[in-house]
C-alpha positions as CSV (number, residue, x, y, z in Angstrom):
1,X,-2.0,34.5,8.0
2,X,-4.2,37.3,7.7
3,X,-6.6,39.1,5.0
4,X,-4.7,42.7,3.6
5,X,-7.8,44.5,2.4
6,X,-10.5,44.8,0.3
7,X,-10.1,43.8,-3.2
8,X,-11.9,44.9,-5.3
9,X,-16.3,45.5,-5.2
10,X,-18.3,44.2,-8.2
11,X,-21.5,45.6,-8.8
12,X,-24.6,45.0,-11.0
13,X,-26.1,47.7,-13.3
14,X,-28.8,48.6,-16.0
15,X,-26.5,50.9,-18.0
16,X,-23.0,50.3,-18.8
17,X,-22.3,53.6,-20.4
18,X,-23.8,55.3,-17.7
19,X,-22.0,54.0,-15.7
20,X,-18.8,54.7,-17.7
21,X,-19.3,58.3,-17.7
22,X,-20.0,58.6,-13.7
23,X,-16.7,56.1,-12.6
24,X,-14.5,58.1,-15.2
25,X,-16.0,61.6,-15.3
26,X,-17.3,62.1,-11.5
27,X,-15.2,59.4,-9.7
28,X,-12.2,60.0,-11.4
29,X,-11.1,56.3,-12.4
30,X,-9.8,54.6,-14.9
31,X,-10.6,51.8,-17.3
32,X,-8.6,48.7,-16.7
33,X,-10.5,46.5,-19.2
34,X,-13.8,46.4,-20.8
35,X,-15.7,43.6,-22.4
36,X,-18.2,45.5,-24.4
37,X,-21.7,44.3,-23.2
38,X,-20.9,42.5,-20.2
39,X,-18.7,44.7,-18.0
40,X,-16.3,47.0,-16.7
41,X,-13.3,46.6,-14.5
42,X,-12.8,50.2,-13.0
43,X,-9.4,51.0,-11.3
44,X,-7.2,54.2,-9.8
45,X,-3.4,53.6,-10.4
46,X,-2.1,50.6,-11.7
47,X,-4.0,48.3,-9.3
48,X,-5.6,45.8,-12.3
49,X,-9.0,46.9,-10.9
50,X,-10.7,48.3,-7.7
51,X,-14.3,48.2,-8.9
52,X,-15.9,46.0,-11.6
53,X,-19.5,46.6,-12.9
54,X,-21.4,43.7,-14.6
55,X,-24.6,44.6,-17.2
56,X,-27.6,43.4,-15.2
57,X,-31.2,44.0,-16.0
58,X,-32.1,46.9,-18.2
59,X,-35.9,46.7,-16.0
60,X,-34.4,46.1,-12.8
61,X,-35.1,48.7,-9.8
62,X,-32.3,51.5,-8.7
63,X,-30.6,50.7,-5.6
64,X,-32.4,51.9,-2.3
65,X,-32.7,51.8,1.5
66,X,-35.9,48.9,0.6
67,X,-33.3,46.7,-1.1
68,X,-30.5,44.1,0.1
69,X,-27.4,44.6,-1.3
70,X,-24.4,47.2,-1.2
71,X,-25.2,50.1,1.5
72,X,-22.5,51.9,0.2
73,X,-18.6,52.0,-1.6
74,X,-16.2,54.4,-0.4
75,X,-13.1,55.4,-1.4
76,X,-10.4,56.8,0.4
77,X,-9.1,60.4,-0.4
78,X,-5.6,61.4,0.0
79,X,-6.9,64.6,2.3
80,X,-9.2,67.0,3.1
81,X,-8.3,69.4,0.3
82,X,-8.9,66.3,-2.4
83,X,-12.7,65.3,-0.7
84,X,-13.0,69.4,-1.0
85,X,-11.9,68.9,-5.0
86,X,-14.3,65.7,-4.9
87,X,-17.1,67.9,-3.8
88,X,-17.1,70.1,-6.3
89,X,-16.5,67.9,-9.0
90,X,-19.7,66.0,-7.9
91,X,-21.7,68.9,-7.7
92,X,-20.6,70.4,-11.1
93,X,-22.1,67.1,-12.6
94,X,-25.4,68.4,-11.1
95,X,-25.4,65.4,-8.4
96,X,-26.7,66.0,-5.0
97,X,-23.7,65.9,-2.3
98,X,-24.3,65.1,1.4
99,X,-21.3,66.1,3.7
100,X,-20.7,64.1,7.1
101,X,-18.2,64.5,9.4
102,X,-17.9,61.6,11.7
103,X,-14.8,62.5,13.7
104,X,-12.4,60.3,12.7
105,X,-13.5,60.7,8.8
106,X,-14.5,63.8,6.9
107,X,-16.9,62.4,4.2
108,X,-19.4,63.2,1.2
109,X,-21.9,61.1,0.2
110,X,-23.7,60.9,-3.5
111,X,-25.7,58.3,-5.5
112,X,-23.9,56.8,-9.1
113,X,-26.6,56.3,-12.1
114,X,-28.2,53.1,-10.3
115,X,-28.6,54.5,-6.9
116,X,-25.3,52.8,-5.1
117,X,-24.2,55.4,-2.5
118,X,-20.0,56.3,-3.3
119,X,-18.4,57.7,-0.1
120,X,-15.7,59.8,-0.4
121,X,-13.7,60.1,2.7
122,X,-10.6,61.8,3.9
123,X,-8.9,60.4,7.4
124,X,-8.5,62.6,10.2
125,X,-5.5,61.0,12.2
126,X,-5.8,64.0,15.2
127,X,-9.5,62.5,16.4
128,X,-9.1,59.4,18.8
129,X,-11.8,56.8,17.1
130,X,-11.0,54.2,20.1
131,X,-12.0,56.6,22.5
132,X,-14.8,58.3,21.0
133,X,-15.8,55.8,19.2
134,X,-17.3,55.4,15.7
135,X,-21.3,56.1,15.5
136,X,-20.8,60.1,15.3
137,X,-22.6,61.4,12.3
138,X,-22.4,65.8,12.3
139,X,-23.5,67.8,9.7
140,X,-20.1,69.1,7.6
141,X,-19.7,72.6,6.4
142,X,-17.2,71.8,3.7
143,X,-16.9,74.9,2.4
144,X,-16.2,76.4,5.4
145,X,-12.2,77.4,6.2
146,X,-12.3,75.2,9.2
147,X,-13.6,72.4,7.2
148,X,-9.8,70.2,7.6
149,X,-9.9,70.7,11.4
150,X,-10.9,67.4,13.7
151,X,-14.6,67.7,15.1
152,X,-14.4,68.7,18.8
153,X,-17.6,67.7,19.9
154,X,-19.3,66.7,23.4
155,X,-18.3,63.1,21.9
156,X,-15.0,64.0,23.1
């Protein structure tokens, strides 16, 4: 008997239709079922939902490195080419992106309308995580046309 995955994350926020707009418009989801006022159940494909977001407190503070709580959500991409479409999707919606490659992940990083950080990852199978292990954070040049290659670092 073991667990399979993740679920499904719930999170609070000040402004459901905000919040709407970024899961559907930026994130590319879906709505699996609303109740008008209270929440949002968020999915992909035909998963009943992968993220659900509750109304909280119109006056409560944005997420942030000074609070307990969710660090971050990510969500895996199919490939490189899809976190490359992610990027600029993100960044079209005038959203500051971060890209990180940490070896055995290619990943960009941006804040939803309450401050939550969404990852964005793609796998890279060719680096050897057990090896190298898993606290390698490099700067990614995404737009470069090496961007899909595994990091060869002096981590290796």
């Amino acid at each position: 008997m073991a667990i399979q995955r993740t679920g499904h994350v719930a999170i609070r926020v000040r402004d459901l239709e905000a919040t709407r707009r970024f899961y559907c418009d930026v994130v590319g989801m879906k709505i699996g079922k609303e109740y008008p006022g209270r929440g949002i159940f968020f999915r992909f494909d035909a998963y009943h939902h992968d993220l659900v977001a509750f109304k909280g407190d119109q006056c409560s503070e944005p997420a942030s490195p000074k609070h307990a709580g969710i660090q971050h959500i990510a969500f895996v991409a199919e490939d490189v080419a899809t976190v490359q479409s992610f990027y600029r999707r993100v960044k079209e919606h005038g959203i500051t992106v971060r890209c990180t490659d940490h070896g055995f992940t290619k990943s960009i990083y941006f804040p939803d309308p309450d401050g939550i950080e969404i990852e964005i990852y793609a796998e890279v199978p060719a680096f050897d995580f057990m090896k190298t292990g898993l606290n390698i954070r490099e700067a990614w040049d995404i737009e470069s046309p090496k961007a899909a290659e595994p990091l060869l670092t002096a981590h290796d």
